[in-house]
Structure formats: C-alpha cells, structure tokens
C-alpha positions as CSV (number, residue, x, y, z in Angstrom):
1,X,-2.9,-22.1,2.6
2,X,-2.3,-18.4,3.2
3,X,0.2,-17.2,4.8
4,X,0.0,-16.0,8.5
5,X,0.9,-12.4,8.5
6,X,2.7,-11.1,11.6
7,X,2.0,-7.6,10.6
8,X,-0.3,-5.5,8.4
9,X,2.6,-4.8,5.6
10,X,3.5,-8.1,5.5
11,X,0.7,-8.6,3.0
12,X,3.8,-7.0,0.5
13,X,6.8,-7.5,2.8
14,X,7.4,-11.2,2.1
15,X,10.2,-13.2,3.3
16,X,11.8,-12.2,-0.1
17,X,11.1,-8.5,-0.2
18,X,12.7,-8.5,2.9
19,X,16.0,-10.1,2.1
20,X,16.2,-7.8,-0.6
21,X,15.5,-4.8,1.4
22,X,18.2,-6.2,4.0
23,X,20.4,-6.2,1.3
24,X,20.1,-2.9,-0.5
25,X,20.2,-1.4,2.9
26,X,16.5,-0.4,3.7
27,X,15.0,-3.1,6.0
28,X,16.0,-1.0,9.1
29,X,13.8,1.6,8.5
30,X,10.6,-0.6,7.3
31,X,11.4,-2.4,10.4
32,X,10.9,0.2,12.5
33,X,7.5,0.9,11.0
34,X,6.8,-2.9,11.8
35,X,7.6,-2.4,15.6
36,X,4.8,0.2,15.1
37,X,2.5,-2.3,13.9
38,X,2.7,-1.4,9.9
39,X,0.5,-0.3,8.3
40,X,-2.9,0.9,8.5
41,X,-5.5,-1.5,8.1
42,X,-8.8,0.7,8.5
43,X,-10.7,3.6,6.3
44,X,-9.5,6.7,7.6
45,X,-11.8,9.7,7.1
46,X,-8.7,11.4,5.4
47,X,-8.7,8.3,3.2
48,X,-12.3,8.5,3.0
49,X,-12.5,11.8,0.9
50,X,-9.0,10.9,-1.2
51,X,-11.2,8.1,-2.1
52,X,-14.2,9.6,-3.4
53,X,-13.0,12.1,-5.2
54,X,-11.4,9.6,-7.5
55,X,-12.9,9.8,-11.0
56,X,-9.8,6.8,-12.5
57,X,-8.6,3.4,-11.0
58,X,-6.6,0.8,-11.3
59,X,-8.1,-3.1,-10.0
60,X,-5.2,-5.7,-9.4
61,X,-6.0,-9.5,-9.8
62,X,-4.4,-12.8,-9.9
63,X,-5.8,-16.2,-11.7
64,X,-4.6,-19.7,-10.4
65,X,-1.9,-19.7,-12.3
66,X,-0.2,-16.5,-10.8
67,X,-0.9,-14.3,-14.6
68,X,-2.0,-10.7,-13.0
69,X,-3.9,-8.8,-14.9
70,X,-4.8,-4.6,-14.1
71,X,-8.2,-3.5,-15.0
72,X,-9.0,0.5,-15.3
73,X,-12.1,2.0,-14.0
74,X,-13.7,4.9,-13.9
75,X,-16.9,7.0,-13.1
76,X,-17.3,10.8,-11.8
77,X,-16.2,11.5,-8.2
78,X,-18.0,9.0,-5.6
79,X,-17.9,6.4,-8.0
80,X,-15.9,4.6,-5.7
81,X,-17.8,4.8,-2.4
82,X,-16.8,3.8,1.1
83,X,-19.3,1.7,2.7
84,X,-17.6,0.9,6.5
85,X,-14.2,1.8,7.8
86,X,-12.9,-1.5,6.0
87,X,-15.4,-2.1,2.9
88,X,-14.9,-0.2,-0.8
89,X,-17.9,-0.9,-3.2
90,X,-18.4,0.5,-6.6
91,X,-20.7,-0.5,-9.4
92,X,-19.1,-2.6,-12.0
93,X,-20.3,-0.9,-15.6
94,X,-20.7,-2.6,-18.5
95,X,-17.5,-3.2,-20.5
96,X,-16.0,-5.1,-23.3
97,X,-17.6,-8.3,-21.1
98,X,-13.9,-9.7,-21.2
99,X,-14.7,-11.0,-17.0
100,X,-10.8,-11.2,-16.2
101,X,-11.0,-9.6,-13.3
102,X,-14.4,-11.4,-12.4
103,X,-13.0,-15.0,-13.1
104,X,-9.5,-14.4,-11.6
105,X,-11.2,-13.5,-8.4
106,X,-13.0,-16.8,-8.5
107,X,-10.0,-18.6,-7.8
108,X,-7.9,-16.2,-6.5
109,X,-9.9,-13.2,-3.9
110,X,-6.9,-11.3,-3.4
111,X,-6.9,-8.2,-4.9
112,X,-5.1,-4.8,-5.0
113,X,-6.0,-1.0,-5.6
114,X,-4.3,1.3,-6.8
115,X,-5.0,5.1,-6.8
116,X,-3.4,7.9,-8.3
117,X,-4.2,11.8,-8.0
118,X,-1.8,13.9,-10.8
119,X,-3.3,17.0,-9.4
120,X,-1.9,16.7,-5.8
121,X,0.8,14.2,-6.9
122,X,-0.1,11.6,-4.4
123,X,-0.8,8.1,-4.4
124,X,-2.6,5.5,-2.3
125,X,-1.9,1.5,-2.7
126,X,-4.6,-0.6,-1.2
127,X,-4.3,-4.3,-0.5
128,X,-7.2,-6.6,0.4
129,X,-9.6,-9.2,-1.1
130,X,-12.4,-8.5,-4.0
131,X,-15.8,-10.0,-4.7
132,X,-18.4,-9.3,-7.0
133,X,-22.3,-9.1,-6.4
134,X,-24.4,-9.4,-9.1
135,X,-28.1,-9.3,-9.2
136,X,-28.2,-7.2,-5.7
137,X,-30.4,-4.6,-7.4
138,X,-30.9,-2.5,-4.1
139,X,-26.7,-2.5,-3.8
140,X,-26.3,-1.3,-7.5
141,X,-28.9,1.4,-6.9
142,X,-27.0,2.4,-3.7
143,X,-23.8,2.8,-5.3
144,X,-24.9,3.8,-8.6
145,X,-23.5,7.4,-9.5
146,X,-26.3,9.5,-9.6
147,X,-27.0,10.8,-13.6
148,X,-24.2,9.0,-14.5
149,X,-25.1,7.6,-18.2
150,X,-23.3,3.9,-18.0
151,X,-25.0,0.6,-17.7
152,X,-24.6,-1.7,-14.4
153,X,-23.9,-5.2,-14.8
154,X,-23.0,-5.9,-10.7
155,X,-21.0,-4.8,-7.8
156,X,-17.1,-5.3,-7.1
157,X,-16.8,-4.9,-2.9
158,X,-13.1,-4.7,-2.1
159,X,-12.1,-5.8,2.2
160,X,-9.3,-3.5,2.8
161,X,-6.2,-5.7,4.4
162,X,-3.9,-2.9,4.7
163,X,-2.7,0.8,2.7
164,X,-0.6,2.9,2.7
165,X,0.3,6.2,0.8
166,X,3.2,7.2,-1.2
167,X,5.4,9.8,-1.9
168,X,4.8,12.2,-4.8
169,X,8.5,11.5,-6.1
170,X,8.4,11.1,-10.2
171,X,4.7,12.0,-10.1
172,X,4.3,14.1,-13.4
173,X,1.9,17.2,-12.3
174,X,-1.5,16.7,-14.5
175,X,-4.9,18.5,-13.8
176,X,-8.1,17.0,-15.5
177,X,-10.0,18.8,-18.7
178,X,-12.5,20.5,-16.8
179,X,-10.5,21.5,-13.4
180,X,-8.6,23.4,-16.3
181,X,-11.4,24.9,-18.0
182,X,-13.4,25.6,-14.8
183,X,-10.0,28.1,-14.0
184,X,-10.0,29.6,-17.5
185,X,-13.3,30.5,-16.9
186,X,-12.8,31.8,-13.8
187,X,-9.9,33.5,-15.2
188,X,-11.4,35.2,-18.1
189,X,-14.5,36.5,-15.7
190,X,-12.6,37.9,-13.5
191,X,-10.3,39.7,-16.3
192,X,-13.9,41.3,-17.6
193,X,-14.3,42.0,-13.7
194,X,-11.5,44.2,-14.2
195,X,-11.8,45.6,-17.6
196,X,-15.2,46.9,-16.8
197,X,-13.9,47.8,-13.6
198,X,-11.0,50.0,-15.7
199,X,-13.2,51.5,-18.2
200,X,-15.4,53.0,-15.6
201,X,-12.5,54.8,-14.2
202,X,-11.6,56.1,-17.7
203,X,-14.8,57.4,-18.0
204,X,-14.9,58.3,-14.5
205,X,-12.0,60.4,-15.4
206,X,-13.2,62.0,-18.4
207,X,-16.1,63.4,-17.1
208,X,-14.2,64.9,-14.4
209,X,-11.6,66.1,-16.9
C-alpha cells in the first residue's frame, strides 16, 4: 500500500529523513518549503530545455526485494524528450539485453532520474513512476533521435511525481569533447582572422614606407 503523501517532497522526506533532519538541525528550513507546498510537481519550460539538452542519464529502479539498481543512458541532445508538462519519454536502445531496469519496474513502478550537467555545474533529481512500451512502432518513431545510428528495442515513459534542482556545490567543472573542439576551432579561426588581419597592415605599411 503506498504511502499517502501530504506533500510533493514527501516522496523523499520520509518519516525517517525527517527525524534525521530534525536532528542534525535542518528540518526547519525544509519545513518551510513544505508550508509552500514542496516541491514542483510539473515540467517547467525552464526544465523543459535542461532536459533536452541532455546527451547522459542516470534511471533509478527498485525490484521487490528493495536491491536498486542505476542504469546509464544516453543519446545526442533531445534524446530525452518531454512529451506533456508531466510525461518524459525516450527510446530505450538496444543494450547488453540485461532487462534490470525493465523487470524491476514490473514489480516495482517507482522510479527516479537523475540528471547532471558538468558544464553549468547543475543538477536536477526527478522522482516519479516508469513504464516501458514495447512494440508502439509510431511512439518509437516519434521519439527516435533523428540520424541517430542505435537500434530501438521499446519506449521507457517516466510520470513525473515531483523535482527539484540542486546546488552546483562539489560539482567538478567538465565540458564535453566536441563543445571543446567546437571553441578550438573557433579559436584558431579567429587567431588566422587576426594574423591575416596583421600582415595586411605590415604590408600596408611597407608600401607606404
């Protein structure tokens, strides 16, 4: 039987985590965000475009038995799409076809995402329930990156519950390969920009010499 939850957060804030936060001293503040009704519970259209710029995940599940198991996965950006202000569909590739994730949702729905962006050192945790679709043909082709060379075998569509965003404390700064060589290149044109733009003057100079 679940359990009823009073407010958004209290999908994390158990009777537990609370007790412990009333004991190391920070249940005052998170209960002040509870008397604003926690947290969000819809797809903003800032969360929107944080979300589909993602190109890395990580997929939270739980069996019967309480084992949790993370899954990574990945695409280009708008592999993950948002479909409504609460739905998150992506295609589900073909993998090692271990089905962890697949069979703990079977018998468990709930389900957590968690994204991380090293570039603007932010992060987004994302609680809700999971299901895969498989042999929707007309949902995988939806969803399906565009020229993106990886084989579909079904759908995971994730029902956001609640998120909320984190702080970019101990976040180590990382950019991606090509955001790095996209600005060497960029770089190194514009430093031929200028070289051709310094010669000229020399020769400018010269002539007038």
């Amino acid at each position: 039987m679940d359990t009823v939850h009073q407010v958004s957060s209290d999908v994390a804030f158990t009777t537990s985590v609370k007790a412990i936060q009333e004991r190391k001293g920070s249940r005052r503040s998170y209960s002040r965000m509870e008397d604003r009704g926690g947290w969000a519970t819809t797809i903003t259209p800032e969360l929107k475009d944080y979300i589909e710029k993602q190109i890395s995940i990580f997929l939270a599940t739980v069996n019967a038995k309480g084992q949790p198991y993370i899954q990574h996965r990945g695409g280009p950006p708008g592999f993950l799409r948002v479909i409504d202000e609460t739905t998150i569909g992506f295609v589900d590739f073909v993998g090692n076809r271990q089905f962890i994730s697949q069979g703990n949702l079977v018998e468990n729905d709930k389900a957590h995402l968690f994204l991380i962006d090293y570039g603007s050192r932010s992060r987004v945790k994302i609680w809700g329930t999971a299901k895969v679709i498989e042999g929707d043909e007309k949902l995988i082709k939806r969803l399906m990156p565009e020229g993106y060379a990886a084989r579909p075998e079904q759908v995971m569509l994730f029902h956001v519950s609640a998120w909320d965003a984190n702080c970019p404390q101990h976040i180590p700064l990382r950019f991606e390969a090509d955001e790095v060589l996209k600005a060497i290149e960029t770089r190194d044109a514009r430093i031929r920009e200028l070289e051709a733009d310094v010669a000229a003057l020399k020769s400018a100079a010269t002539n007038h010499g």
